[in-house]
C-alpha positions, 0 to 999 in steps of 0.5 A: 253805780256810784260816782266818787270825787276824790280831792286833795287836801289844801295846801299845807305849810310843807308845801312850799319846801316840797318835803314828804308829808305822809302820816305827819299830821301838817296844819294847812296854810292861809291858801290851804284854808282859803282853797278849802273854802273855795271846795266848800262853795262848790260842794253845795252845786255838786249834788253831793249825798256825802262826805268822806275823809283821811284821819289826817288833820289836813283832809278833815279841815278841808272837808269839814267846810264841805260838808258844813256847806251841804248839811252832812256829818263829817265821816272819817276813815283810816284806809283813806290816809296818805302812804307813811313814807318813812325815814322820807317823813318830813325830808325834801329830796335833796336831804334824803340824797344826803341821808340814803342816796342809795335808797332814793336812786332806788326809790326813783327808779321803781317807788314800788318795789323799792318804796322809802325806807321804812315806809309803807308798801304802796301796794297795800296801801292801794289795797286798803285805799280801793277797799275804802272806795268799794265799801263807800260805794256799795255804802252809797248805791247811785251818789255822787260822793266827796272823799278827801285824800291825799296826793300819792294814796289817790294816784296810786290807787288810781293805776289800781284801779285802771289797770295801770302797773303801780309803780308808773304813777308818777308818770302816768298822775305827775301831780295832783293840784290842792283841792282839784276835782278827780272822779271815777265812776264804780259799777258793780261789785270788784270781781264781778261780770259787771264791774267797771271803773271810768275816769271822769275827771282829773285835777280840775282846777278848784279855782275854774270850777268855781270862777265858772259859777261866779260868772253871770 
């Protein structure tokens, strides 16, 4: 059994305008910087044994500070990054209705079977993002551990997961917050009598955690 707490990076200078960040490698802002720290307060409370992140500069200087806080080596994996959305890298909606209205009516409508043009099957992503998690797990047998990700690699793989048809994850996951808490609990190896995976949070607030630790 392991428990994994999967975050969202901070806030990051495309957050504002809400344009597709997949594989771009986006600087946080001031706020990003500041949520990051306030993950790092956390992390010392957490009983945390490590700390895993994306190759994406975004979730490596969130997590940095975390495991700064609890005395761990950064490690870094690929399969954690985010989904490589494509000819929608960098674009808000609105400028892809201009450039593929087709293909985001599409995209709308089932982001699986229709994912982005030219971007990445959230299928495999899900497929590689699980395998990450189960390699962790059986890398960290009866931790608790951080892994910093990505909005729609974590959503996805969440409905992976639970056995939830992959292209309902928007309306199942409408959003994760900037550094909110979600953890799943893994038992047993995938395939196995004994496997089973329990949600155990969601999307809390980085904010409520911490103001609860302030409190006297």
């Amino acid at each position: 059994m392991t428990q994994l707490v999967l975050v969202r990076h901070g806030e990051t200078e495309w957050h504002a305008e809400n344009r597709y960040a997949g594989v771009s490698d986006i600087a946080l802002t001031a706020r990003g910087l500041e949520q990051a720290q306030q993950l790092a307060a956390w992390a010392p409370t957490a009983g945390l044994a490590a700390v895993w992140t994306s190759t994406l500069t975004r979730a490596q200087l969130t997590a940095t500070a975390c495991a700064e806080a609890i005395g761990v080596p950064l490690r870094v994996d690929a399969r954690l990054r985010e989904l490589d959305f494509g000819h929608g890298e960098g674009l808000t909606s609105a400028e892809m209705h201009e450039q593929f209205p087709e293909a985001l009516q599409a995209f709308r409508a089932d982001p699986v079977t229709d994912h982005l043009p030219g971007g990445e099957d959230p299928t495999e992503a899900v497929r590689r993002f699980t395998g990450c998690l189960d390699d962790l797990a059986e890398r960290h047998p009866g931790d608790r551990i951080l892994v910093v990700a990505h909005t729609t690699a974590i959503r996805l793989t969440l409905c992976g997961l639970m056995g939830v048809p992959l292209r309902d994850y928007r309306r199942i996951f409408p959003s994760l917050r900037n550094c909110g808490l979600t953890e799943i609990r893994l038992t047993g190896r995938p395939g196995a009598p004994d496997r089973e995976v329990a949600l155990l949070e969601f999307n809390t607030p980085i904010e409520r955690v911490t103001a609860v630790q302030e409190i006297p």
